[in-house]
FIDO-551372 format. One record per residue (C-alpha): residue in one letter; x, y, z. Coordinates in steps of 0.2 Angstrom, whole numbers, padded with zeros to 4 digits, always signed. Layout:
<recs>
AXYZ ...
</recs>
This chain:
<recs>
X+0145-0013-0168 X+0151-0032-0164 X+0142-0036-0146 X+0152-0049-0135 X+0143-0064-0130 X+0141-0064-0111 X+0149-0080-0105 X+0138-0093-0097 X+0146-0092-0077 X+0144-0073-0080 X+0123-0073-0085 X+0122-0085-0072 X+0130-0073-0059 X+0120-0061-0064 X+0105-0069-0062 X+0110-0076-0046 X+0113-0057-0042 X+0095-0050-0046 X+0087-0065-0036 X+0095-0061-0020 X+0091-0042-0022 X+0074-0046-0025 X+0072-0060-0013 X+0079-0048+0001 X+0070-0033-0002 X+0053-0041-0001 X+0062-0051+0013 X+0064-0031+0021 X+0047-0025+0015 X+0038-0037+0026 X+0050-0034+0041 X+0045-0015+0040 X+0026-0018+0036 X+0022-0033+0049 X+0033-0023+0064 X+0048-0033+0066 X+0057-0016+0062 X+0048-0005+0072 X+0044+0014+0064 X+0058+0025+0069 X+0071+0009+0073 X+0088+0012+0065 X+0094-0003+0052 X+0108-0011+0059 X+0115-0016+0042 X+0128-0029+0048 X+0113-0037+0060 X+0101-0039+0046 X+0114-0043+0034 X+0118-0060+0045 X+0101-0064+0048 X+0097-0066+0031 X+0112-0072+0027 X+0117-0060+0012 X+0130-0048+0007 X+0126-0028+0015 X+0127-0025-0006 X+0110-0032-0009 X+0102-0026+0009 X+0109-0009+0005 X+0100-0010-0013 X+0083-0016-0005 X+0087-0002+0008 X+0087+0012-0008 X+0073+0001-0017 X+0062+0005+0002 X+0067+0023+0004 X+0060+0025-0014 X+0043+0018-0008 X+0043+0029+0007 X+0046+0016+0018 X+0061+0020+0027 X+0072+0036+0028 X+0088+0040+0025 X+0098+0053+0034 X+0116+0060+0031 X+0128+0050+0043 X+0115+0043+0052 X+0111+0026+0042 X+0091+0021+0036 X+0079+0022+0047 X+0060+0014+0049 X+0048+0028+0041 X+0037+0035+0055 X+0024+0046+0048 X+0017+0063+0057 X-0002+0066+0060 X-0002+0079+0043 X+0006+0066+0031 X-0004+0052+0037 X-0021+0062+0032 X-0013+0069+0016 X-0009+0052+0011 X-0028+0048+0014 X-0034+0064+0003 X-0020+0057-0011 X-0029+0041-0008 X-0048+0045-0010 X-0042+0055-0026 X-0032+0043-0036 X-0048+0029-0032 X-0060+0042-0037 X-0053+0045-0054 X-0049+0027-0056 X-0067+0021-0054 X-0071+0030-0069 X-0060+0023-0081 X-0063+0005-0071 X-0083+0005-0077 X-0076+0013-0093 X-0063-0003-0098 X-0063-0018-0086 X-0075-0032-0093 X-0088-0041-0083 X-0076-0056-0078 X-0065-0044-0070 X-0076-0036-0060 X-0085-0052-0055 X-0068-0059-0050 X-0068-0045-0040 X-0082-0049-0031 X-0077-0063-0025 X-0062-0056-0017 X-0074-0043-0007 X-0086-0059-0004 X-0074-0069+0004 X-0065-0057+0012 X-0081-0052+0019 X-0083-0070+0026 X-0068-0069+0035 X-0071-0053+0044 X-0089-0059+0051 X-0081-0076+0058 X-0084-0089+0045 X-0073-0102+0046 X-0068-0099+0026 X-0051-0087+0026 X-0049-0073+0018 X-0040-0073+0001 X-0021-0068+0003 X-0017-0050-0002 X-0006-0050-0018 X+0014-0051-0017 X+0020-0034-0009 X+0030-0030-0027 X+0013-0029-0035 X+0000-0025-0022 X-0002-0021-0004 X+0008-0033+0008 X+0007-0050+0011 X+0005-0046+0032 X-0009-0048+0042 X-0018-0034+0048 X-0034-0027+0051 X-0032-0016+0037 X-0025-0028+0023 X-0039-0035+0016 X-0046-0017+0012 X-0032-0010+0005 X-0031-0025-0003 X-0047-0025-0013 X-0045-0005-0017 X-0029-0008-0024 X-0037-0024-0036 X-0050-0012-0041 X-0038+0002-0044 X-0029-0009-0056 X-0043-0012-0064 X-0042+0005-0072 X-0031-0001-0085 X-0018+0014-0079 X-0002+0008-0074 X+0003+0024-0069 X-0013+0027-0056 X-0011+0010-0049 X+0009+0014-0045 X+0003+0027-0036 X-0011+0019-0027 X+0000+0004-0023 X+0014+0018-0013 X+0001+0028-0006 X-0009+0011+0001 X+0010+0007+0008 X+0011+0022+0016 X-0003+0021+0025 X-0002+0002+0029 X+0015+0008+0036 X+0006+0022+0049 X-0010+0010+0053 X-0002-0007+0054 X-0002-0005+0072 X-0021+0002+0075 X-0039-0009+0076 X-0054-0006+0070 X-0070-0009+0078 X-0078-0025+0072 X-0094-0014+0068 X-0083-0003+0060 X-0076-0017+0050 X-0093-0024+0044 X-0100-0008+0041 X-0086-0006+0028 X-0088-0023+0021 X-0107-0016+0019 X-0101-0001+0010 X-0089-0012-0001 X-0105-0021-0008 X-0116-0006-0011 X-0101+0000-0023 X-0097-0013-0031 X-0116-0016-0035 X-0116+0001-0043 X-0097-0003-0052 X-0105-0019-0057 X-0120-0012-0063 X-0108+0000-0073 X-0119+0016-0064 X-0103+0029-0064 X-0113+0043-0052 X-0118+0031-0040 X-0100+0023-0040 X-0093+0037-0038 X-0104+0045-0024 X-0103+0027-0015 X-0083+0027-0013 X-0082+0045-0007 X-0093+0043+0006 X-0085+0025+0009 X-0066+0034+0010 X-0073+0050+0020 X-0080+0036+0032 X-0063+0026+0034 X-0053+0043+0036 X-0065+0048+0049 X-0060+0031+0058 X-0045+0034+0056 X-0042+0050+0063 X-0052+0045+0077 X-0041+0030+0080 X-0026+0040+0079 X-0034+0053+0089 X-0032+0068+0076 X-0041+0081+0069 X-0045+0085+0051 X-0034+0097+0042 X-0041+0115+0040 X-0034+0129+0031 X-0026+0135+0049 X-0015+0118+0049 X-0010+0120+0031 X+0005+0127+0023 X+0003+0141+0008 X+0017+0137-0006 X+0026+0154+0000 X+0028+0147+0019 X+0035+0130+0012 X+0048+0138+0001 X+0051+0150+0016 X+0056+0134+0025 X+0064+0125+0011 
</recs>
């Protein structure tokens, strides 16, 4: 089969075409995750459109790309709107959470050398300096298209650091999923605080499992970031004000094809 060279103004369209798409969905994604676009708000497509002075073809592609993350919602003649989650998925996407890291932190102390993890150190060390007051600021949090977003927020630099370690693992498939599920719940807490005792306590909890990770002492690891998740989801639904599922707030698979 005889393949057609592409002509040059064509390539170059092309990818002039995949730049703007990319450039205005991480545009978007920080509009969501910092609050401009507030959870519930309705896209005003034209609006958004002219502000970022684009075409509604690549908005409407960074709109699909978001809805795929969770980040926004799509209804049937009603346009694309800011995802707000409920109380249940906000803790569900914590228990997703505490799994994936859990399983991770395994194959971490099983493949990632000792430079990885000593880079990773410093992240949680400097980090760390910021949160107490030092005057050194924290190291950014990666680009939003490969780790949690670039925002501010009392909760960044954490996910932040879970999400590097995740990484770590070796399994890309674990970290997609860690990187949607940390989304998900930067989306739901980018509007609380936490306590600064609560903050230091976790920087505290940080070092005492990354000792242990270091050290390559799996148990201890492994014991240290349960306890350490459990904590932050006992924050966190005390932030929020809710209560721990229990087996009366759940759904059995036959109530949930009932209401399918």
């Amino acid at each position: 089969m005889t393949v057609t060279p592409q002509p040059e103004s064509d390539a170059r369209a092309a990818i002039h075409r995949g730049t703007v798409s990319r450039q205005t969905e991480a545009i978007l994604r920080d509009m969501v995750l910092d609050g401009t676009l507030a959870p519930g708000e309705r896209l005003n497509e034209v609006t958004i459109a002219d502000s970022l002075g684009v075409s509604r073809g690549p908005l409407r592609e960074a709109i699909q790309k978001l809805a795929g993350e969770g980040l926004l919602q799509l209804k049937s003649h009603r346009g694309a709107f800011v995802r707000k989650y409920e109380p249940r998925e906000i803790i569900e996407a914590y228990e997703l959470r505490i799994a994936l890291e859990l399983y991770a932190v395994r194959l971490v102390i099983e493949r990632a050398d000792d430079e990885s993890l000593a880079a990773l150190r410093v992240l949680l060390e400097t980090d760390a300096q910021g949160t107490t007051g030092s005057t050194i600021p924290p190291t950014p949090p990666l680009d939003p298209g490969a780790d949690v977003p670039r925002t501010a927020g009392p909760y960044v630099a954490e996910l932040d650091f879970h999400q590097r370690m995740v990484s770590l693992s070796g399994n890309s498939a674990i970290t997609a999923a860690a990187l949607k599920v940390n989304h998900r719940l930067y989306l739901a807490l980018t509007h609380t605080e936490r306590t600064q005792a609560r903050r230091e306590h976790a920087n505290d909890e940080h070092l005492a499992f990354l000792d242990a990770l270091c050290d390559r002492r799996t148990a201890d690891a492994t014991r240290l970031l349960e306890e350490h998740l459990q904590a932050s989801l006992a924050n966190t639904l005390s932030v929020l004000g809710l209560e721990p599922l229990t087996s009366t707030h759940r759904s059995t698979p036959s109530e949930d094809l009932h209401h399918a």
